[in-house]
LOGU-568521 format. One record per residue (C-alpha): residue in one letter; residue number from 1; z, y, x. Coordinates in nm, 4 decimals, m for minus. Layout:
LOGU-568521
REC,type,seq,Z,Y,X
REC,A,NUM,Z,Y,X;
...
This chain:
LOGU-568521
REC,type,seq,Z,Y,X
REC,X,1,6.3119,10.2811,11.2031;
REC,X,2,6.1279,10.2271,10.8349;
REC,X,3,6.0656,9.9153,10.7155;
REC,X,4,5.7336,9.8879,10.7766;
REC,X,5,5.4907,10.0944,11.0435;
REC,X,6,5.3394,10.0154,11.3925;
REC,X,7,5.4700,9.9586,11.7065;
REC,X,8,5.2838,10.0395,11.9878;
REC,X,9,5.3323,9.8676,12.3334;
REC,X,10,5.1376,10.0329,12.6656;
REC,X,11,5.0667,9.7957,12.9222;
REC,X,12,4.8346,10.0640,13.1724;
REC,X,13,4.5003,10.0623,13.0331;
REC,X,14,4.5721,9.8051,12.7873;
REC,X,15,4.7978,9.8393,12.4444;
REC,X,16,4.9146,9.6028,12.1711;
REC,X,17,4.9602,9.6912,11.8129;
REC,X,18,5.1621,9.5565,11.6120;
REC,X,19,5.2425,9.5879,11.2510;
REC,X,20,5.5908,9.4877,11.0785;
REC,X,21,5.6973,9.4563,10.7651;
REC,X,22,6.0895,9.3686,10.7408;
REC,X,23,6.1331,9.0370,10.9058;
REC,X,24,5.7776,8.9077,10.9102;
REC,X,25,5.5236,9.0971,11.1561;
REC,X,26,5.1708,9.0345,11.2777;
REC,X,27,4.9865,9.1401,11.5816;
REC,X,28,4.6501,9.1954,11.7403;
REC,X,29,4.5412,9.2005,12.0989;
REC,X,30,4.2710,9.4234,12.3060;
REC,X,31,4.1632,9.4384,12.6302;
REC,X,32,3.9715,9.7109,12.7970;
REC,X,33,3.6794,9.6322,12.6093;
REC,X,34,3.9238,9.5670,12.2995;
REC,X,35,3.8649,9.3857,11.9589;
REC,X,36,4.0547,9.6207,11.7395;
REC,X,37,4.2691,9.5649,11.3920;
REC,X,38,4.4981,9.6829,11.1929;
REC,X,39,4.7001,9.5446,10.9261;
REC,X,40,4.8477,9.6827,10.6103;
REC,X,41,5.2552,9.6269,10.5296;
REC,X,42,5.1189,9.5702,10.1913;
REC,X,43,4.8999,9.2790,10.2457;
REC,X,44,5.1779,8.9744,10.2627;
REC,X,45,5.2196,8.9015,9.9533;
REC,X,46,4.8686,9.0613,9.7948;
REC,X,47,4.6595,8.9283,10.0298;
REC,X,48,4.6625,8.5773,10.1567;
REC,X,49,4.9187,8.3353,10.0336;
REC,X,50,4.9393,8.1964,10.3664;
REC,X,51,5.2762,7.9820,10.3793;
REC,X,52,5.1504,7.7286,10.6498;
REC,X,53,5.4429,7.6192,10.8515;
REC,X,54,5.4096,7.7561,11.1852;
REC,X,55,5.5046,8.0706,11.2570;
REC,X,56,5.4173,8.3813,11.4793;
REC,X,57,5.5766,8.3573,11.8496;
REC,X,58,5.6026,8.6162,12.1106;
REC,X,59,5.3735,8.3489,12.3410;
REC,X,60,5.1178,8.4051,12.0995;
REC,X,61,5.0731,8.7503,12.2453;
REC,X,62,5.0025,8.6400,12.5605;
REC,X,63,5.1467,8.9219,12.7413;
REC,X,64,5.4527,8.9801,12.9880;
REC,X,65,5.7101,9.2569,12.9220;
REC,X,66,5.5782,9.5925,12.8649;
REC,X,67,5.6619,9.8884,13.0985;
REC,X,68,5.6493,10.1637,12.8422;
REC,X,69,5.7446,10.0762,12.4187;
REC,X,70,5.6424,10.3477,12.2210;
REC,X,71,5.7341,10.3366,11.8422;
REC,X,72,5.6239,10.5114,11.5656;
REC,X,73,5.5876,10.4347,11.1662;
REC,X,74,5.3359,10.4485,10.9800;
REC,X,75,5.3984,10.7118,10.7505;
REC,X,76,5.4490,11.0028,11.0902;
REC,X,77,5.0862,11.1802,10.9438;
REC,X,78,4.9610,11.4486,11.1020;
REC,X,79,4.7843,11.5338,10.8096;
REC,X,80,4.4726,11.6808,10.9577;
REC,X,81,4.1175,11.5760,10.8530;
REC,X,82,3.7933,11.5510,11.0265;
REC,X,83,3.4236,11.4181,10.9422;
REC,X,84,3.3267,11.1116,11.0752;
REC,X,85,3.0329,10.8974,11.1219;
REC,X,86,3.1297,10.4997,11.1304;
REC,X,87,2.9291,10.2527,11.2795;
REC,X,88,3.0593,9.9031,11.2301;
REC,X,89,3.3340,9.6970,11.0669;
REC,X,90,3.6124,9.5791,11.2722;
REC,X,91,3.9044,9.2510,11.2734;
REC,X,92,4.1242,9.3969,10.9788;
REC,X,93,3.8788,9.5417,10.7645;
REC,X,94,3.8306,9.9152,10.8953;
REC,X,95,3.5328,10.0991,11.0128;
REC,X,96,3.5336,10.1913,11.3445;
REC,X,97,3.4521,10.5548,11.4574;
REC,X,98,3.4938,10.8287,11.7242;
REC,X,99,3.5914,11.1549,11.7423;
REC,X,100,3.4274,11.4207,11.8701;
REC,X,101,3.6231,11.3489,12.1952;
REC,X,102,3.4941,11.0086,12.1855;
REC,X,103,3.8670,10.8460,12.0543;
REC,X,104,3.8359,10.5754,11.8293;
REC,X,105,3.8997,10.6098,11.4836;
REC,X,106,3.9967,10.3142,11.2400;
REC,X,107,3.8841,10.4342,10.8879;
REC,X,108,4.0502,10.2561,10.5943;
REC,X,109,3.7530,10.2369,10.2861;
REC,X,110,3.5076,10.3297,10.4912;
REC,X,111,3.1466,10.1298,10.5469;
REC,X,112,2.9452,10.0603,10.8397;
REC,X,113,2.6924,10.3852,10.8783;
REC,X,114,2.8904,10.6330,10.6580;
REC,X,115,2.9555,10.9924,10.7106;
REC,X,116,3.2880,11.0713,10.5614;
REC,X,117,3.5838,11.2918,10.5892;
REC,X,118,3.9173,11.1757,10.6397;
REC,X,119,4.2525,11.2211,10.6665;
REC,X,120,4.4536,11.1404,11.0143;
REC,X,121,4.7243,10.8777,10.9234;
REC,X,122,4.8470,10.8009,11.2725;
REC,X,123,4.7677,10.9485,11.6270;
REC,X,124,4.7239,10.8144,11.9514;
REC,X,125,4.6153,10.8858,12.3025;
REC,X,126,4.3469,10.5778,12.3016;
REC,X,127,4.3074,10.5722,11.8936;
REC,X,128,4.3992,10.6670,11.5496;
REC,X,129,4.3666,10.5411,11.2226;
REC,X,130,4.2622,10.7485,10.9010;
REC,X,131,4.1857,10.7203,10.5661;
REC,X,132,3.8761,10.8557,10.3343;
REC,X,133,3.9411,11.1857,10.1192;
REC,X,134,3.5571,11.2013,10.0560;
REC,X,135,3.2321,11.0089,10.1241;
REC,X,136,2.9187,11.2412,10.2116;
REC,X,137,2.6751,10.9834,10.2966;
REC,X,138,2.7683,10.6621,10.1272;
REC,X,139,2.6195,10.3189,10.2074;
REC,X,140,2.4123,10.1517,9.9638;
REC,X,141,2.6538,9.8503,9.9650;
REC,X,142,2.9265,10.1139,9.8286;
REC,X,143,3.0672,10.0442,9.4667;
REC,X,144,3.3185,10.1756,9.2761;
REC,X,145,3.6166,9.9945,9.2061;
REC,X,146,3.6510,9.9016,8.9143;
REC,X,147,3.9914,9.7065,8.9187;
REC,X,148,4.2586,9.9691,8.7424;
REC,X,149,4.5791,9.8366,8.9266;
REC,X,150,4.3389,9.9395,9.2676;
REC,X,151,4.3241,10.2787,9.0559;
REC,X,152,4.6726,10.2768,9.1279;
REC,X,153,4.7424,10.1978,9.4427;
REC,X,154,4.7545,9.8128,9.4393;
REC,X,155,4.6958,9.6811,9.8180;
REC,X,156,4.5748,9.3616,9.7395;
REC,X,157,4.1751,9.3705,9.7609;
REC,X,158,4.1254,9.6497,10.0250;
REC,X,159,3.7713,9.5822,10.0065;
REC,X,160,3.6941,9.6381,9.6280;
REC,X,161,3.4643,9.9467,9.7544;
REC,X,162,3.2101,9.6853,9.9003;
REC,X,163,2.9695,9.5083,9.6963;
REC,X,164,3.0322,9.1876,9.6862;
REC,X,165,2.6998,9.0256,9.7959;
REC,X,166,2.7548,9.2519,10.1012;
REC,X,167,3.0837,9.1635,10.1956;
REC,X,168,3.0320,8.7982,10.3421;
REC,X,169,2.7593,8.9706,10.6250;
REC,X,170,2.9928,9.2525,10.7339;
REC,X,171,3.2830,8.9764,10.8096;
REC,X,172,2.9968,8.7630,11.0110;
REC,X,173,2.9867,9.1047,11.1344;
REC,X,174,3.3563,9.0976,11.2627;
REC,X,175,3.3438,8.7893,11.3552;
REC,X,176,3.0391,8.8106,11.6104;
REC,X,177,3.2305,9.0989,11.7659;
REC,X,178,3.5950,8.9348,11.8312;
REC,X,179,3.3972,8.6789,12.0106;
REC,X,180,3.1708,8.8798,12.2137;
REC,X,181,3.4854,9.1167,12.2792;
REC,X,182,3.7646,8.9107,12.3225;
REC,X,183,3.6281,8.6004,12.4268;
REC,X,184,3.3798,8.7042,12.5894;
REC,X,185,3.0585,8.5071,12.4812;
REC,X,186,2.7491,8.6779,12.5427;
REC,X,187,2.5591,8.6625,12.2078;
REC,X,188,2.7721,8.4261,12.0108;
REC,X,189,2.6360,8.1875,11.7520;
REC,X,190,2.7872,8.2572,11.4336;
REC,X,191,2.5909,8.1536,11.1289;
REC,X,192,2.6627,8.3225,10.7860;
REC,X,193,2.7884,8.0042,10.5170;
REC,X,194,2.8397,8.0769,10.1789;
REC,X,195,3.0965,8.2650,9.9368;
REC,X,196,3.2895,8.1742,9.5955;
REC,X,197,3.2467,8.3207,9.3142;
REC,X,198,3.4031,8.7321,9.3822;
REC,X,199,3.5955,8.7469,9.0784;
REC,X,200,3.8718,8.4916,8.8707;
REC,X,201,3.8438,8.2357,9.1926;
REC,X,202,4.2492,8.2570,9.3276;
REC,X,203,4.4468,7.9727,9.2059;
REC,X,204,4.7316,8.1044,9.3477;
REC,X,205,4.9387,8.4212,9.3822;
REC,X,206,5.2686,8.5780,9.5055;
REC,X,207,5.4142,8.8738,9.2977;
REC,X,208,5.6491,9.1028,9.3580;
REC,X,209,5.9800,9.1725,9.1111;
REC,X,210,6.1579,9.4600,9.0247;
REC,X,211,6.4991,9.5518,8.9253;
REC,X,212,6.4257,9.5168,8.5487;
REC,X,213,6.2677,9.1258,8.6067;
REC,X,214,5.8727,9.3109,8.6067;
REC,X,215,5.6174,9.2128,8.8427;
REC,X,216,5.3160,9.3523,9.0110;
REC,X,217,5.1832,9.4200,9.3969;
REC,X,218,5.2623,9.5607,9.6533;
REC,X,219,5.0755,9.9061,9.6945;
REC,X,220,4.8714,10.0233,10.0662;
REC,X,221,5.0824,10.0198,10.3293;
REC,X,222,5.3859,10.0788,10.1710;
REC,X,223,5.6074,9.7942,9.9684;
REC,X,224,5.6356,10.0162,9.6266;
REC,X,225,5.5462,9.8445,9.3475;
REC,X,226,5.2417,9.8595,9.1037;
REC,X,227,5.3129,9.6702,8.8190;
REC,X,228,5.0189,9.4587,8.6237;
REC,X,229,4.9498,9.2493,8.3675;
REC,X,230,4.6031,9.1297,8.5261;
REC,X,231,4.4367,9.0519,8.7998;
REC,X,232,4.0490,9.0531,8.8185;
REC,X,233,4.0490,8.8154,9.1559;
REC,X,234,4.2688,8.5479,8.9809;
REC,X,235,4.1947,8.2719,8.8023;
REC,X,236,4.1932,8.3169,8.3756;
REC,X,237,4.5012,8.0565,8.3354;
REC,X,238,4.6942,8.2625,8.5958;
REC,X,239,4.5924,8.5865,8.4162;
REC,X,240,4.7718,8.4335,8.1108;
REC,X,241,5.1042,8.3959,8.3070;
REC,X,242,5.0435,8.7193,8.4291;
REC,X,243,5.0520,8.8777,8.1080;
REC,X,244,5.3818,8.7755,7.9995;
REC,X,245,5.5811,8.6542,8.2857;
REC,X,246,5.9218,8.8090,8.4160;
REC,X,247,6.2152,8.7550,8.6585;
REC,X,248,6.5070,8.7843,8.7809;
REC,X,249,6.7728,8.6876,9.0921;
REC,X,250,6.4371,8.6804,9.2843;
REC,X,251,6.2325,8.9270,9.4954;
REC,X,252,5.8952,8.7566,9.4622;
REC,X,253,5.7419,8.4606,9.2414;
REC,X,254,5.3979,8.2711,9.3153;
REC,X,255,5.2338,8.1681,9.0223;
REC,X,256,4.9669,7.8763,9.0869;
REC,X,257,4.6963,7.6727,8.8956;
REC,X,258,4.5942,7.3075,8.9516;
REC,X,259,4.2638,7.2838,8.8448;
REC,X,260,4.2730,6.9533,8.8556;
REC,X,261,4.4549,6.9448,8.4908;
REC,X,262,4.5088,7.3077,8.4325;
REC,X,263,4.8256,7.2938,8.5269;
REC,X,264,4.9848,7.5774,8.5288;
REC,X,265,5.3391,7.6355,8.7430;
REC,X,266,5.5645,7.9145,8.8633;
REC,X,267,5.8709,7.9223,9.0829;
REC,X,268,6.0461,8.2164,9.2440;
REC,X,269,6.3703,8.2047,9.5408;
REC,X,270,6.6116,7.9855,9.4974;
REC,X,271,6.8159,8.0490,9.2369;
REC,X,272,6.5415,8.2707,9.0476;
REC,X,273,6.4976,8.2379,8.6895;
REC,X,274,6.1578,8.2734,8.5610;
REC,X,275,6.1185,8.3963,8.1205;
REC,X,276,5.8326,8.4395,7.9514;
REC,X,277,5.6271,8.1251,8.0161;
REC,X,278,5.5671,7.8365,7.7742;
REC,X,279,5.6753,7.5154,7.7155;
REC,X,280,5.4148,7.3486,7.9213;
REC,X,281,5.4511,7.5496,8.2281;
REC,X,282,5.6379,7.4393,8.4640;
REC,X,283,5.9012,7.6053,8.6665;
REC,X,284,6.0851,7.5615,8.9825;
REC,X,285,6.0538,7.4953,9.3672;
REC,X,286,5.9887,7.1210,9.2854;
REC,X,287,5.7131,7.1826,9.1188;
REC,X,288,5.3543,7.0765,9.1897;
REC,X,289,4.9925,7.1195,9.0799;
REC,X,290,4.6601,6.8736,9.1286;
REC,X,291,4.3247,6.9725,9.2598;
REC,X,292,4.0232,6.7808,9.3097;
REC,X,293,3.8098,6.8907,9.6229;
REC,X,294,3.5046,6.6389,9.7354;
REC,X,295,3.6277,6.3768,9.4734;
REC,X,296,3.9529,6.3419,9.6166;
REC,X,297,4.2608,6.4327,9.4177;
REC,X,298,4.5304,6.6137,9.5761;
REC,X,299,4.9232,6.6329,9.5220;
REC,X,300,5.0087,7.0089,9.6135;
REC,X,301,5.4226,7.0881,9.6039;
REC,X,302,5.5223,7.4054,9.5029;
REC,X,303,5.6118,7.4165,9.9249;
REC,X,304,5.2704,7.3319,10.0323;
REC,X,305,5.0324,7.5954,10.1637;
REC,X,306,4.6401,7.5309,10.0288;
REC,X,307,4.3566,7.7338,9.9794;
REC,X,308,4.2479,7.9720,9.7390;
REC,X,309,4.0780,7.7734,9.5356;
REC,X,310,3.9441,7.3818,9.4860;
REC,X,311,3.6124,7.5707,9.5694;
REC,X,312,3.6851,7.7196,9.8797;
REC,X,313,3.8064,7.3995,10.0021;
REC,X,314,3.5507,7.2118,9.8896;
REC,X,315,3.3093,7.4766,10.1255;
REC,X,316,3.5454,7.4245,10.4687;
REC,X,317,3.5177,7.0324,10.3936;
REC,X,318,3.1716,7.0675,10.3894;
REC,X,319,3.1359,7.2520,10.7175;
REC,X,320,3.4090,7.0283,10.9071;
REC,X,321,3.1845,6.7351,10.8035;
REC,X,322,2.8750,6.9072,10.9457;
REC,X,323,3.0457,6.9767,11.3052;
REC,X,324,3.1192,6.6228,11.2579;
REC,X,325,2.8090,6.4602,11.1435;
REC,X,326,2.6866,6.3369,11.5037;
REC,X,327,2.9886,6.1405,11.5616;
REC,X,328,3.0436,5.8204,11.4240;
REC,X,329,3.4212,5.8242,11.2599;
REC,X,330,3.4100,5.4718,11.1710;
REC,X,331,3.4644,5.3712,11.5609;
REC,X,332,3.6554,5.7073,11.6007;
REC,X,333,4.0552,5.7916,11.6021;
REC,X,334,4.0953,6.1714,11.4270;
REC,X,335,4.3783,6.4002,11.4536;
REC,X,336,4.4478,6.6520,11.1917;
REC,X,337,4.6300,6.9284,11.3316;
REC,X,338,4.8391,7.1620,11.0793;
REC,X,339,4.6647,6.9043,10.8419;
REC,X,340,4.9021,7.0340,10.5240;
REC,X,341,4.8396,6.7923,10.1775;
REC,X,342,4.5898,6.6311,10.3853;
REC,X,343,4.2553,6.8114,10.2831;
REC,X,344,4.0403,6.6943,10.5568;
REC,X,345,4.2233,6.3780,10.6448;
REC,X,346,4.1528,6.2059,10.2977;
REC,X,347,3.7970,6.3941,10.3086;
REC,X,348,3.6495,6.4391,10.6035;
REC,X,349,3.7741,6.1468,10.8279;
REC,X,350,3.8322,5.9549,10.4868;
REC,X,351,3.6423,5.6642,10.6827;
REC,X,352,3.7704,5.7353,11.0308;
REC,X,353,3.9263,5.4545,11.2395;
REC,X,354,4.2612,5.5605,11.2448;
REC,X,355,4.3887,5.9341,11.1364;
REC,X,356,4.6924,6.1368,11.2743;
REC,X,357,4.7871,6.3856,11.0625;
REC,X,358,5.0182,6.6114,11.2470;
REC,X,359,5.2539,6.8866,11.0026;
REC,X,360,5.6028,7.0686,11.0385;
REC,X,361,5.6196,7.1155,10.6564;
REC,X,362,5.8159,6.8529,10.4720;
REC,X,363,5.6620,6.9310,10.1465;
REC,X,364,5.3183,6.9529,10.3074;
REC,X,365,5.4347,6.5911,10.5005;
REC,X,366,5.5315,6.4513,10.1124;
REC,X,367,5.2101,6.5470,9.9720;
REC,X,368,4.9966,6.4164,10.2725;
REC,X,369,5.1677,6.0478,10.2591;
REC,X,370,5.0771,6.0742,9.8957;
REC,X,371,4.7321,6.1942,9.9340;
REC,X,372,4.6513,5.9620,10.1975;
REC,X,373,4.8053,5.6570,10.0621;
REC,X,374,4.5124,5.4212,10.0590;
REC,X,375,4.4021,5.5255,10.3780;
REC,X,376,4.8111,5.4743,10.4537;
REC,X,377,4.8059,5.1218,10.2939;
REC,X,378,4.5184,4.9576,10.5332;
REC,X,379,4.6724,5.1155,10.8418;
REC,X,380,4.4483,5.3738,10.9207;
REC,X,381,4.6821,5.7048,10.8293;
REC,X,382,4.9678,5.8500,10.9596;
REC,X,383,5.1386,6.1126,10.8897;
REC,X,384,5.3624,6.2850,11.1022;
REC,X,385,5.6205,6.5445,11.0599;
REC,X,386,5.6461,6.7660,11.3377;
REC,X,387,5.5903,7.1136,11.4916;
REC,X,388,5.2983,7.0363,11.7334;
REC,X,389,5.4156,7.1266,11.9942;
REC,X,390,5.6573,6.8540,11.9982;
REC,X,391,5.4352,6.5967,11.9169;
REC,X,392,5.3403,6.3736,12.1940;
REC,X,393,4.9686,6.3086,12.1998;
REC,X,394,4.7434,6.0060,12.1900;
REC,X,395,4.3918,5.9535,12.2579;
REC,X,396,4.1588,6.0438,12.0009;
REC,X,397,3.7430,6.1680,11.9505;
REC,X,398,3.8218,6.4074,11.7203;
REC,X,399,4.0107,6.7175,11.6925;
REC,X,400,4.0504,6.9217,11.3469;
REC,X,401,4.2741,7.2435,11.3777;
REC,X,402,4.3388,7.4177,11.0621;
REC,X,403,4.6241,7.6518,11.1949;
REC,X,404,4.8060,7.9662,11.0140;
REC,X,405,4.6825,8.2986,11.0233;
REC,X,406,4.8531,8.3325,11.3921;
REC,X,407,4.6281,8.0625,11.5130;
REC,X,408,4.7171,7.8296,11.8338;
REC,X,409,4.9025,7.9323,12.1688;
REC,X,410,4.8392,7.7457,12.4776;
REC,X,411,5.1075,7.5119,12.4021;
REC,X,412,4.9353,7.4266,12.1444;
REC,X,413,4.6165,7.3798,12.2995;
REC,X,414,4.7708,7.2146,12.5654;
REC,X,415,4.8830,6.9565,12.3621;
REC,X,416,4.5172,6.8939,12.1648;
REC,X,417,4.3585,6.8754,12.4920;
REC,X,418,4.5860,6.5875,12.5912;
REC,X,419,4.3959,6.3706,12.3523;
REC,X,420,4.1303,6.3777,12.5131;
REC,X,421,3.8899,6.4511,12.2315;
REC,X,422,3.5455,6.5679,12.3327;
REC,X,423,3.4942,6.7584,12.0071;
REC,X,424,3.7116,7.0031,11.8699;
REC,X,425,3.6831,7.1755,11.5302;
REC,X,426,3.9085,7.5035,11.4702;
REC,X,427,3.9353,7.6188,11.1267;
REC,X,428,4.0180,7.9766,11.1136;
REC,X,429,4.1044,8.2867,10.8913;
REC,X,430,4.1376,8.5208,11.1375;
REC,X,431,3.8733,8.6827,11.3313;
REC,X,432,4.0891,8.8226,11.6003;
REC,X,433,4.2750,8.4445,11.6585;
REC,X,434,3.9961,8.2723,11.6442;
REC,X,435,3.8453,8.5094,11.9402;
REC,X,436,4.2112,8.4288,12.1208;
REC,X,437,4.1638,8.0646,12.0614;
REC,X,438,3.8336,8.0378,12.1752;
REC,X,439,3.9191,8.2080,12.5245;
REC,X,440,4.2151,7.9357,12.4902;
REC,X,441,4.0163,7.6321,12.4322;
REC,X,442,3.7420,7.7380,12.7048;
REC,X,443,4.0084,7.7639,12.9607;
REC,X,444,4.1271,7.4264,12.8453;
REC,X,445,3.7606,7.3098,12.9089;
REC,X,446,3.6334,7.3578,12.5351;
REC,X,447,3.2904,7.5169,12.5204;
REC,X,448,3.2082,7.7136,12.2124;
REC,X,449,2.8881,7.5756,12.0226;
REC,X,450,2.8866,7.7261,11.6680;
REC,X,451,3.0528,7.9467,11.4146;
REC,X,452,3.0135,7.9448,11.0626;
REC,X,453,3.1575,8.2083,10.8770;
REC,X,454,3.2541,8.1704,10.4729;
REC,X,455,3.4151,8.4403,10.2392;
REC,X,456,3.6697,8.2437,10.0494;
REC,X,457,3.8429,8.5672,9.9946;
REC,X,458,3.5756,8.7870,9.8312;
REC,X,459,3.7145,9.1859,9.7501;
REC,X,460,3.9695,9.1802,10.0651;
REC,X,461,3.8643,9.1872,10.4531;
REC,X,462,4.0218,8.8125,10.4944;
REC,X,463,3.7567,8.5646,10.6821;
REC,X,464,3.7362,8.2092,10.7060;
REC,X,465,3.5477,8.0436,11.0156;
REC,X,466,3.4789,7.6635,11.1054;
REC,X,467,3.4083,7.6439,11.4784;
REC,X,468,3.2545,7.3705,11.6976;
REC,X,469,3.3897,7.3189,12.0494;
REC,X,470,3.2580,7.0426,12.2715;
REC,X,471,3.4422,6.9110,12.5539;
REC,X,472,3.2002,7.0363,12.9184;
């Protein structure tokens, strides 16, 4: 078996995907009226840094042992092509189509209401997926790319064909549907929030290295390399590392900004040695950056997931604080699940009664008791280090959920709901999870109230959602 591809499990009428990449794999669920996605083996380390602590398990799937496993990578092409008419955008970033015997099709670089001819990459009994060899009737919210590393290949904004002002409604879009779908909510309330700035907004990036110590991206679906000196989504100061930088005794490096003080830093695997950089950059696992988000200055380790930029936290504080704005925090005890450096702990429920901030990460853990040392000082922090599953819960008003990409299992939601908390606010950057957690939470006796979607990731298909649930 390759190294990356899909795997294919049948269970009857319904079917998982999954796509894996080494030792790190994602997944997506359907039904019989299925939410559909697909994933690229390129997009780890050019898409979303996301290097929250909890990882992907098999209860996530929420499935029992398949009857039939059918494997195949995805490189088996059949190589024939076909015009298509698309009619909507779907959890991953594809169009969706159908065939002229009424299969769906998932069309990489296609738009919503776009006839286009493409080339079969993979095919299936229920589906197939495809990519565009030529656009005959192009949507008005088509651009050209104008990125030169995308020229060649680079995976890591599949959705530099979309203008950007577009892009934000097309992942409300996806986001409407995965509830509707999945979770079944008849007409969903999903609002459309706001977007950063499309270009030189990532404070953070992971590169790959090759054999000579030179870095670039990983290309679509495949982990060859395309190697560049610049990067129109990243921030200016990390273009400047960019330019220069090189490595060795390391697959991959992250290069990151604090904003706070322009502070530049870079670290690779253990052992790694980074050249290139200067004298005021500094280097190493045990490094760490400062941003300022809502006033509030943050310690972020080298270890320590956070977001793409000061500015898209600053826009997911905001909307926490408005699905908390009825509740008075001052009487109120608030638990900050996956709560990382502590970005809605020292923000949001800065004046909160009492906050538990529950994290597996120790970096994460080391930054939070730092961040939230005033708050720490008086009594009304904590900060515990611990997968959350094995946490034991205490009551509380509040929830805030900011989990990884994977989102929460019903352990996990199990364990939230034990609080007691009659409102619950997910933050997620999936649409396909969130639609999972949702069905989760309203099972659990959560009911769905709001979702407002932001694009914090403009030029790729990544979403980022802040959800209300109220306890019925």
């Amino acid at each position: 078996m390759s190294d990356a591809g899909e795997v294919v499990v049948e269970f009857g009428d319904e079917f998982l995907v999954w796509a894996y990449r080494s030792s790190r794999c994602r997944c997506s669920d359907t039904e019989e009226d299925p939410v559909y996605r697909r994933v690229d083996s390129g997009d780890d380390v050019n898409g979303v840094d996301d290097t929250r602590s909890e990882p992907m398990r098999r209860s996530d799937l929420d499935a029992t042992q398949p009857d039939v496993l059918h494997v195949e990578t995805a490189y088996d092409r059949t190589m024939e092509s076909d015009e298509l008419h698309t009619s909507h955008m779907v959890v991953g970033g594809d169009a969706l189509a159908r065939d002229a015997n009424g299969r769906v099709v998932f069309v990489a670089g296609a738009l919503p209401e776009e006839t286009v001819r493409v080339r079969y990459r993979t095919t299936k009994k229920d589906f197939a997926t495809a990519d565009v060899i030529e656009v005959i009737a192009a949507s008005p919210s088509r651009v050209e790319p104008s990125c030169e590393a995308w020229q060649r290949g680079c995976g890591g904004c599949d959705w530099q064909h979309i203008e950007p002002q577009a892009q934000l409604a097309f992942k409300a879009d996806m986001v409407r549907e995965a509830l509707a779908r999945t979770a079944k909510i008849d007409q969903p309330v999903v609002t459309i929030g706001a977007s950063i700035e499309p270009w030189g907004y990532r404070t953070t990036v992971r590169l790959a290295v090759d054999p000579s110590g030179r870095v670039g991206f990983r290309s679509r679906r495949s982990h060859d390399l395309v190697l560049t000196q610049a990067c129109p989504v990243a921030h200016p100061l990390i273009n400047e590392m960019l330019a220069v930088v090189t490595a060795t005794r390391t697959d991959e490096i992250t290069l990151r900004v604090g904003l706070g003080n322009d502070e530049p830093a870079a670290w690779g695997d253990t052992g790694g040695e980074i050249f290139g950089l200067g004298m005021g950059i500094t280097h190493g696992v045990h490094t760490m950056v400062h941003e300022v988000v809502a006033g509030h200055r943050f310690q972020v380790s080298a270890g320590s997931f956070f977001q793409s930029s000061p500015a898209a936290a600053e826009l997911l504080v905001q909307s926490v604080a408005r699905a908390c704005a009825d509740i008075d925090l001052r009487k109120a005890t608030v638990i900050d699940a996956y709560g990382g450096v502590g970005l809605f702990a020292a923000t949001v429920a800065s004046g909160a009664a009492r906050v538990v901030l529950v994290e597996a990460s120790p970096s994460a853990c080391a930054d939070a008791r730092h961040n939230l040392a005033v708050q720490r000082a008086d009594g009304r922090a904590e900060v515990v280090e611990r997968r959350l599953e094995d946490w034991e819960p205490v009551d509380a008003q509040v929830v805030i959920a900011d989990p990884a990409r994977s989102g929460l299992d019903k352990v996990a939601v199990a364990v939230l709901a034990d609080t007691g908390a009659d409102r619950f606010v997910l933050v997620s950057c999936d649409a396909g999870s969130l639609a999972r957690d949702t069905r989760l939470l309203r099972d659990a006796g959560y009911a769905h109230r709001g979702t407002e979607v932001f694009d914090v990731f403009p030029n790729t298909s990544h979403i980022e959602a802040v959800t209300r649930f109220d306890r019925v």
